[in-house]
C-alpha positions in Angstrom: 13.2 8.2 -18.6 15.9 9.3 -20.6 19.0 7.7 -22.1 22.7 8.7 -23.3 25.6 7.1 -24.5 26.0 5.5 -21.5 22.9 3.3 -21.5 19.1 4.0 -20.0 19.1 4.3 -16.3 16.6 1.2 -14.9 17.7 -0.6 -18.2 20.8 -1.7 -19.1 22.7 1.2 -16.8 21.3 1.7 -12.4 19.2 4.0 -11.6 18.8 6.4 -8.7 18.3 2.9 -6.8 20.8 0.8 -8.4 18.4 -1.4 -10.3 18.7 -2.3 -14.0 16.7 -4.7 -16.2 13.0 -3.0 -14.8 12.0 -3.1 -18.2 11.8 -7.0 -18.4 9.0 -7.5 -15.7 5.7 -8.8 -17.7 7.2 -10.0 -21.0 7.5 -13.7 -19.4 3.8 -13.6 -18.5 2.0 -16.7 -19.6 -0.8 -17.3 -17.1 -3.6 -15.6 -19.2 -3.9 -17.8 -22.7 -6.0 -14.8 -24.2 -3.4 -12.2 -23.5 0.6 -12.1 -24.9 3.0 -9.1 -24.0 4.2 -7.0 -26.8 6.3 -4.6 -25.2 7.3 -3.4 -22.4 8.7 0.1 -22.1 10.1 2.0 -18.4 9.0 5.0 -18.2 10.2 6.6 -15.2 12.0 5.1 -12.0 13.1 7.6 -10.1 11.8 6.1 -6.6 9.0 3.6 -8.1 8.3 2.4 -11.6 6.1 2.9 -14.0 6.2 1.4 -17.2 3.9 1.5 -20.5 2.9 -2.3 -21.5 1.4 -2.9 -25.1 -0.5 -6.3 -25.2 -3.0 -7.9 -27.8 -6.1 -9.1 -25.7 -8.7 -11.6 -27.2 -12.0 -10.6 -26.1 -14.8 -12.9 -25.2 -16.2 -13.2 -29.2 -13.1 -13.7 -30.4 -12.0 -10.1 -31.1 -7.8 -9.7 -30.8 -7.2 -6.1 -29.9 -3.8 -4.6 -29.2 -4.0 -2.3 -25.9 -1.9 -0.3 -23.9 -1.4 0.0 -20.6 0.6 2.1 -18.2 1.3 0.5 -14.6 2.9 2.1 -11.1 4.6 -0.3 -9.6 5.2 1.1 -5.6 6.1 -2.7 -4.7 3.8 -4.7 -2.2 2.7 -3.3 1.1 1.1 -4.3 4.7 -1.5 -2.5 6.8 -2.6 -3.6 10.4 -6.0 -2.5 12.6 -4.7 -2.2 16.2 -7.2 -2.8 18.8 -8.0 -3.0 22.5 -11.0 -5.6 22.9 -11.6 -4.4 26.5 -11.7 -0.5 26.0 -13.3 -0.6 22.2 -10.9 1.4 21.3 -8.7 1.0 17.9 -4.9 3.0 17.2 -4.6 5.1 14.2 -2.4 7.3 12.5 -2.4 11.1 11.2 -0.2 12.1 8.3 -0.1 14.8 5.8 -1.4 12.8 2.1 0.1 15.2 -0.7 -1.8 13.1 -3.2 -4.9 13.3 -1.6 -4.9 16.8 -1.2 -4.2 17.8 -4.4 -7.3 15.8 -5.2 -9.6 17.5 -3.1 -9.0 16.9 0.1 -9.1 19.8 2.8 -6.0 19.9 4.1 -4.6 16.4 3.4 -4.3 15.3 6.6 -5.6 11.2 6.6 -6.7 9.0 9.7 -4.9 5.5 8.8 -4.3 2.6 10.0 -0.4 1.9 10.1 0.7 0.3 6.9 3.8 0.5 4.6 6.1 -1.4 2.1 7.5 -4.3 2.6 11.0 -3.0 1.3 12.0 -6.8 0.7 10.4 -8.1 3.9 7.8 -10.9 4.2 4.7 -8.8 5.0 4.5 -10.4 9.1 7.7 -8.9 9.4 7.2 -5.6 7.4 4.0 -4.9 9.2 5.5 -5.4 12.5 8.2 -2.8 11.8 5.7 -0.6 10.7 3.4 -0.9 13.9 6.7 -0.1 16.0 7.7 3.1 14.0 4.2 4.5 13.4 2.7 3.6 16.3 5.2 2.7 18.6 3.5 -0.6 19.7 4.8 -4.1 19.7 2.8 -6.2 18.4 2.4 -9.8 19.5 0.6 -12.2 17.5 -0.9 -10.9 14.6 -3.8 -12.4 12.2 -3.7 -12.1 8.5 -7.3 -11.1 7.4 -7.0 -10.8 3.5 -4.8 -9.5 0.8 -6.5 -7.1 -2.0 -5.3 -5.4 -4.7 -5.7 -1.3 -4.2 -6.0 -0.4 -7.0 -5.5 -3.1 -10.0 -6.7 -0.7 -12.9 -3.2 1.1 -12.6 -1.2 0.5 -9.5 0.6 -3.2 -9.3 0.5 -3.4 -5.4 -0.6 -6.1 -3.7 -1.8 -5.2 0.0 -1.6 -7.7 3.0 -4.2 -7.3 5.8 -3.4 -7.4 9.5 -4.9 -7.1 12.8 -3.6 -7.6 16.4 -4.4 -6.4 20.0 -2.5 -3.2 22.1 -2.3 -2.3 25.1 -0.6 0.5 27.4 2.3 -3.0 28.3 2.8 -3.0 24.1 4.0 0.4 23.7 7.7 0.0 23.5 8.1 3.9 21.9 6.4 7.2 20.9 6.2 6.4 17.6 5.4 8.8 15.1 7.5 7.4 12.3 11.1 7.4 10.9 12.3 10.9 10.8 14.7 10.5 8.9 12.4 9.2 6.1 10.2 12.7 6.8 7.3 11.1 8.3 5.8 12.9 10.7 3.2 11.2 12.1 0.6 11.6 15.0 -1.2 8.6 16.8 -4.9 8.7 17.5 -6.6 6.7 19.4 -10.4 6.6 18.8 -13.3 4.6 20.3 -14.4 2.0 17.8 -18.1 3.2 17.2 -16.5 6.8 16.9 -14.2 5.1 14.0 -17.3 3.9 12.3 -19.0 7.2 12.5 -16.2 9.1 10.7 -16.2 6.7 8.1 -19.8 8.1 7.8 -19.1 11.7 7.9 -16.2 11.5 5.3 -13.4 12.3 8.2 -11.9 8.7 7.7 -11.5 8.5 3.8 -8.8 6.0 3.5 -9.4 2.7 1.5 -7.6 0.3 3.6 -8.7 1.6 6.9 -12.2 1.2 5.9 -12.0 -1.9 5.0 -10.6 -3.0 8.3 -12.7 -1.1 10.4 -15.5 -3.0 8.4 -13.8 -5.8 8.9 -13.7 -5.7 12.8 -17.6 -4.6 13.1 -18.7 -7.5 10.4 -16.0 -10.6 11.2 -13.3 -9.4 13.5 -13.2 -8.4 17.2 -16.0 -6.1 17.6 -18.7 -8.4 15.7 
């Protein structure tokens, strides 16, 4: 993050996005009795926001320690399992991963299920748009089937869990993603059991869809 005359962009000047004041979020915590905000300090925001946040933290014998933490803040997100009860058959996505495959994935390429921010939404209505421009389907009702937090030892987001039924009547487009946005994305349909298996064999190595697919085989249609 830098600064001029002018002000700090994301502070007391916009950023790329228009948005000042990012620097403020967590000083006004007060849930936590054992932990008080020091500082907090943006940065970067040039798309999302990450921001270095200096607390003391009282430990369990009475310790007071002054730690720092850095936190990525991407916003909140949904996700959504789409299935077809009668042909055991679940809808996912392909699309190129840049972080995973600089982390030692082959080629990047990730089996998903269709999921993205809420971008201001409530996440019913963000996970619905989602399932139309990833998949193309949609969706009628849809359950909620947990929210879980990704990855809490760095990454803010807060991830609400979906599922809902297809069919060939709730394909309203190809899908394949916005464009326009540079997704390119393919849609797979796989047998369910097959979806398991990959989960086995490393091919599906995504978080989230794991967790539904687990989900469906433990608690959810397929039990």
């Amino acid at each position: 993050m830098t600064s001029n005359d002018k002000g700090t962009p994301g502070v007391d000047v916009p950023d790329g996005r228009g948005r000042t004041g990012l620097h403020l979020t967590g000083r006004d915590l007060r849930g936590n009795p054992r932990v008080e905000v020091l500082d907090v300090e943006l940065l970067a925001s040039s798309w999302y926001v990450l921001r270095r946040n200096t607390f003391t933290y009282r430990h369990r014998d009475g310790r007071v320690t002054t730690e720092s933490r850095e936190t990525y803040d991407r916003g909140n997100g949904a996700t959504i399992l789409l299935y077809d009860l009668a042909r055991r058959t679940v809808l996912l996505t392909r699309q190129f991963r840049f972080p995973a495959y600089v982390n030692d994935h082959p080629d990047g390429m990730l089996l998903e299920a269709a999921a993205g921010l809420l971008d201001g939404d409530d996440p019913e209505t963000a996970i619905r748009r989602e399932a139309a421009e990833e998949t193309g389907h949609t969706v009628g009702a849809v359950e909620h089937v947990f929210d879980a937090y990704m990855s809490p030892g760095s990454i803010t987001e807060r991830l609400s869990f979906y599922a809902a039924p297809y069919s060939a009547q709730s394909r309203t487009s190809e899908g394949g993603g916005v464009a326009g946005e540079g997704e390119d994305i393919e849609v797979v349909e796989l047998d369910f059991d097959k979806a398991l298996a990959l989960i086995e064999q490393g091919d599906i190595a995504d978080a989230k869809t794991i967790m539904l697919l687990q989900w469906a085989a433990l608690r959810g249609p397929f039990r």
